[in-house]
C-alpha positions in Angstrom: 43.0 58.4 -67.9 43.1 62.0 -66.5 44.3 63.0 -62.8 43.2 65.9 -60.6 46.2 67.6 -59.9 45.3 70.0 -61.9 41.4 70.0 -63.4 41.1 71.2 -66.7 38.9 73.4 -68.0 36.6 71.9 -70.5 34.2 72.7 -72.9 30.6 71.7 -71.5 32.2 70.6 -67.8 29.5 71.6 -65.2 30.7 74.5 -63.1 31.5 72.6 -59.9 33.3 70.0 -61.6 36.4 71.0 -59.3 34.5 70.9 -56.0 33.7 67.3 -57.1 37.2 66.4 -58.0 38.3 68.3 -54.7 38.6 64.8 -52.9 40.5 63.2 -55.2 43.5 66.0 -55.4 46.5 64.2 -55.3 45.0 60.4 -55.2 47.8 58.8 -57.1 45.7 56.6 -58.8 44.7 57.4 -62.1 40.9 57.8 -63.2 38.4 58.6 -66.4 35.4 61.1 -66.5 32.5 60.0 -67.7 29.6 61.4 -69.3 28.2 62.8 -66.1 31.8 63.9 -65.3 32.2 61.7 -62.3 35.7 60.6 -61.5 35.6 56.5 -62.3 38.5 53.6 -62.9 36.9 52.7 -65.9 34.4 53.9 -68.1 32.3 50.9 -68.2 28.9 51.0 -66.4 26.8 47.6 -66.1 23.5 47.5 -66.5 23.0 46.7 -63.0 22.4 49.8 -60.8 24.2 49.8 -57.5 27.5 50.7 -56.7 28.7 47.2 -55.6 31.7 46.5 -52.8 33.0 42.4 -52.4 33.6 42.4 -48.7 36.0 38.7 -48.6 37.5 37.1 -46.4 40.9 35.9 -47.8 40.2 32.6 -50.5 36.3 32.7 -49.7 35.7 32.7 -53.6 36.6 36.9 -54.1 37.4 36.3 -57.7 34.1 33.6 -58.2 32.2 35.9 -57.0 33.3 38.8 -59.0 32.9 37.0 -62.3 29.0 36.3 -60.9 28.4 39.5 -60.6 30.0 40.2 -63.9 27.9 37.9 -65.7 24.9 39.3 -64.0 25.3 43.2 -65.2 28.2 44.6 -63.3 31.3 46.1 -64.3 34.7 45.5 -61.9 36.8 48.7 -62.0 39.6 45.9 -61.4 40.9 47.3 -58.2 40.9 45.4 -54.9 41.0 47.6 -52.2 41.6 48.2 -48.3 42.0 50.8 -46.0 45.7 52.4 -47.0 46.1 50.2 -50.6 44.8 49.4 -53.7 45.6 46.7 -56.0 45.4 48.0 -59.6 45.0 45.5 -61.9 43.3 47.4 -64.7 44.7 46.4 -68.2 46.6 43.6 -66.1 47.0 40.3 -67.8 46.2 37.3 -65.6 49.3 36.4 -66.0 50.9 39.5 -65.5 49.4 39.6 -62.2 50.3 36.2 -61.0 53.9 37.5 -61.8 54.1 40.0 -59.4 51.0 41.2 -58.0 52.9 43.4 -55.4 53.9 45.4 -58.4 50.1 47.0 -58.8 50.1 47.8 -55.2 49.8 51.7 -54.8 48.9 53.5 -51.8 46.0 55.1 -51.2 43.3 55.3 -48.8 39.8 54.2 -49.0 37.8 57.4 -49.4 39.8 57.6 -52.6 39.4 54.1 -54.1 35.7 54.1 -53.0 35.3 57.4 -54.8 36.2 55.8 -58.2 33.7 52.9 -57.8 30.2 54.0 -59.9 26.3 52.9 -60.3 26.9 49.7 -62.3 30.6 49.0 -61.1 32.0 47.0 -58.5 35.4 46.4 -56.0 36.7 44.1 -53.6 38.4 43.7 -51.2 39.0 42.1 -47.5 37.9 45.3 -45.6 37.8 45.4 -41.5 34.5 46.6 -40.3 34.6 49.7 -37.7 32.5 52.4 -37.8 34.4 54.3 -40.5 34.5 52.3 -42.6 30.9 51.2 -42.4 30.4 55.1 -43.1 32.1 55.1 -45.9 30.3 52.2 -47.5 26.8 53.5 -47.1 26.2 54.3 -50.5 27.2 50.8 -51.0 25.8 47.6 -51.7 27.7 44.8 -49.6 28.2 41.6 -49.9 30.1 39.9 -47.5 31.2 36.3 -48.4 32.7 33.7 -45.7 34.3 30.3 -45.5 34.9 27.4 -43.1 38.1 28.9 -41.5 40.3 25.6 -41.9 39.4 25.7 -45.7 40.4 29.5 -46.2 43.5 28.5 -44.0 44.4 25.6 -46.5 43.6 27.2 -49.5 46.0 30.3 -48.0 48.9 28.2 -47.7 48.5 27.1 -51.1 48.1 30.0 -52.8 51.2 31.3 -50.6 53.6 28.5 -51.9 52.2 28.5 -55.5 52.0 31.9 -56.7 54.7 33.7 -58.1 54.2 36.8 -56.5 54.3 35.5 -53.1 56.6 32.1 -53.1 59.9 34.5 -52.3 58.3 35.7 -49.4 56.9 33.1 -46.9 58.7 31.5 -44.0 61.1 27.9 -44.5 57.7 26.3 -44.0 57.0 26.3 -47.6 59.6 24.0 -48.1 58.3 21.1 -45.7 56.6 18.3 -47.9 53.4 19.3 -49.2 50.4 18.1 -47.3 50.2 17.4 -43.6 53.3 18.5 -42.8 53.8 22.3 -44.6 50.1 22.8 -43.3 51.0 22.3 -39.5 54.3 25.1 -40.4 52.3 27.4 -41.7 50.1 27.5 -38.8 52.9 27.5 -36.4 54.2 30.6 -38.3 52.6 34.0 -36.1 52.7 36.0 -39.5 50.7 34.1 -41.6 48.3 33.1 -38.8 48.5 37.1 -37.1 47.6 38.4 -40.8 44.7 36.0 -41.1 43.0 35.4 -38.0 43.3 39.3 -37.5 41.0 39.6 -40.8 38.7 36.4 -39.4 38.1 38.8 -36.5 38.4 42.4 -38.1 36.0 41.2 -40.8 33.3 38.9 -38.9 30.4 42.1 -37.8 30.2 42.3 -41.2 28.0 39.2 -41.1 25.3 41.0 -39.0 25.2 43.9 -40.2 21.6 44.8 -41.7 22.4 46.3 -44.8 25.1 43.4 -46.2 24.1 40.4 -48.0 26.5 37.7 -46.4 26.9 34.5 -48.1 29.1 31.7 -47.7 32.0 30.1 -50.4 29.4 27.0 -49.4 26.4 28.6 -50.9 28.0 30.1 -53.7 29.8 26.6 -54.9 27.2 24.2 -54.2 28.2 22.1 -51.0 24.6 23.1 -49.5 21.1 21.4 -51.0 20.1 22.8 -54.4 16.6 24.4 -52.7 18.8 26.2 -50.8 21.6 27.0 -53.0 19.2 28.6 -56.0 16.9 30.4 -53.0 20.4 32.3 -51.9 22.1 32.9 -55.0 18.3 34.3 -56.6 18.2 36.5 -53.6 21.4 37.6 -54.3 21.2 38.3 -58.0 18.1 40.3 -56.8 20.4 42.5 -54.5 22.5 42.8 -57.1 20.5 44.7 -58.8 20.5 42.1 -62.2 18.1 41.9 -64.8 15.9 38.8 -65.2 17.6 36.5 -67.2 16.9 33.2 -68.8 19.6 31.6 -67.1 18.8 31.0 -63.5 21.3 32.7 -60.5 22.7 29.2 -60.0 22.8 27.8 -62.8 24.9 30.8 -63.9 27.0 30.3 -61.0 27.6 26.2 -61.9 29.0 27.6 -65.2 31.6 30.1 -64.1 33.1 27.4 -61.3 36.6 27.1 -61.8 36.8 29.9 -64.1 40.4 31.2 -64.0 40.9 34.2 -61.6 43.8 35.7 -59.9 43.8 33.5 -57.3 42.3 30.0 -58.3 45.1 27.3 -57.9 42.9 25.1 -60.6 41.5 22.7 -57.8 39.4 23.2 -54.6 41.9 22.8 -50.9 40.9 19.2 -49.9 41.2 19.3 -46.2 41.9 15.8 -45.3 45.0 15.7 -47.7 46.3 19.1 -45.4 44.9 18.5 -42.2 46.0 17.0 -38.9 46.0 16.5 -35.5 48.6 18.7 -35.1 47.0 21.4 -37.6 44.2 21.0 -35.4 45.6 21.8 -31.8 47.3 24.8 -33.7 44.1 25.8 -34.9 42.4 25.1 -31.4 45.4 27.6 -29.8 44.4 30.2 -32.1 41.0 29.9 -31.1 39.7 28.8 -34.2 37.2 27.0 -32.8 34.9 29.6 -31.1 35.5 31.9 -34.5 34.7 29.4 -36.6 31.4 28.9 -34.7 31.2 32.2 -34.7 30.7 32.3 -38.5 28.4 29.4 -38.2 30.3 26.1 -38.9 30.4 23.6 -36.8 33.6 22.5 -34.3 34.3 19.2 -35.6 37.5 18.9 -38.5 35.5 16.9 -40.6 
């Protein structure tokens, strides 16, 4: 990998190879040129065309998706970014990530990240939509995928209390018995619930936004009818930007389920083993029922 702290001068480099590395002096992530001498976090280019960004909510299937859109012609740079951070899980293990994810985390802002993301390469990441951001994103393809709140709520706390990177550093909540009760603590605790409901409402004009493809965790793992499930995910492998393939969109999406990702626990959240009544009127407080309308699902718990 080469940085551009100070841009080299070589043979065959285009003459305004610095103005185009001018944006990137001082990013302190490292990047590749490649044969067209644009800065890149990896060299690999899919065959699919677009510059792709994963807009996620937090455990709405980021890392399902991503292997989807690998299968269908799209390279990931590995990096999950956000407005001041980057995750940078390039020649990461799985497992080395899982250990201590916080230890990838490097700071940088957006512009920068975005700048490293090519024609047949893609990112994620659970970006808030203002203005600037949507700016920034134009030369994008976006997809924006959602989930029933409660489930991305359960699946949260989960993840929280069974990763390695993140068990150390959550609230006495995690050590209420698992189920019902560790649920309702983790709900009743404002950081969790400030950090996710704050992305539930940062991240929800994504969904009307003309030029993003939104889809929900729903669609993508089958909980809707098949007519409509193969209708969304062939209209998103068309967005894509993916070849024609043998394999139809769904079908390719049935095999990757519960492929191991950074963030897959090795089951899906069942919600009436983690929720209550009392989870429930905690959501209620929060508001979660006019958000979670708001995304299209309907009021009831069940």
């Amino acid at each position: 990998m080469t940085t551009t702290r100070e841009p080299a001068s070589t043979p065959g480099a285009p003459d305004d190879l610095e103005r185009r590395l001018a944006p990137l002096i001082a990013c302190p992530l490292p990047f590749h040129l490649n044969r067209e001498w644009q800065p890149c976090a990896v060299l690999e280019q899919g065959s699919a065309p677009h510059r792709l960004i994963v807009l996620s909510l937090p455990k709405a299937g980021t890392y399902y998706l991503a292997e989807l859109l690998r299968a269908w012609g799209s390279a990931p740079t590995h990096l999950h970014v956000s407005l001041g951070s980057t995750w940078d899980y390039r020649q990461r293990t799985l497992d080395e990530i899982r250990a201590d994810s916080f230890r990838y985390e490097v700071a940088v802002p957006l512009e920068q990240s975005l700048a490293l993301v090519r024609e047949g390469q893609f990112a994620v990441g659970h970006i808030e939509h203002t203005p600037a951001v949507a700016d920034l994103l134009r030369p994008f393809r976006k997809i924006f995928i959602y989930r029933d709140l409660r489930d991305a709520l359960i699946s949260q706390m989960r993840f929280l209390v069974n990763n390695p990177s993140t068990a150390g550093r959550i609230g006495a909540w995690k050590d209420l018995p698992d189920g019902a009760a560790r649920m309702a603590g983790f709900l009743a605790d404002p950081k969790e619930t400030d950090y996710m409901f704050g992305l539930f409402h940062r991240m929800r004009p994504w969904i009307d936004q003309d030029d993003v493809f939104a889809l929900s965790f729903e669609e993508l793992h089958g909980d809707v009818s098949d007519g409509a499930r193969q209708a969304r995910l062939g209209a998103l492998h068309a967005f894509a930007g993916a070849a024609p393939s043998d394999e139809a969109p769904a079908a390719t999406a049935d095999r990757l389920r519960g492929c191991k990702a950074i963030t897959w626990s090795g089951e899906r959240s069942a919600r009436p083993r983690h929720w209550s009544d009392e989870a429930e009127r905690l959501f209620v407080s929060l508001g979660g029922h006019e958000l979670n309308a708001s995304y299209g699902y309907h009021a009831s718990r069940e």
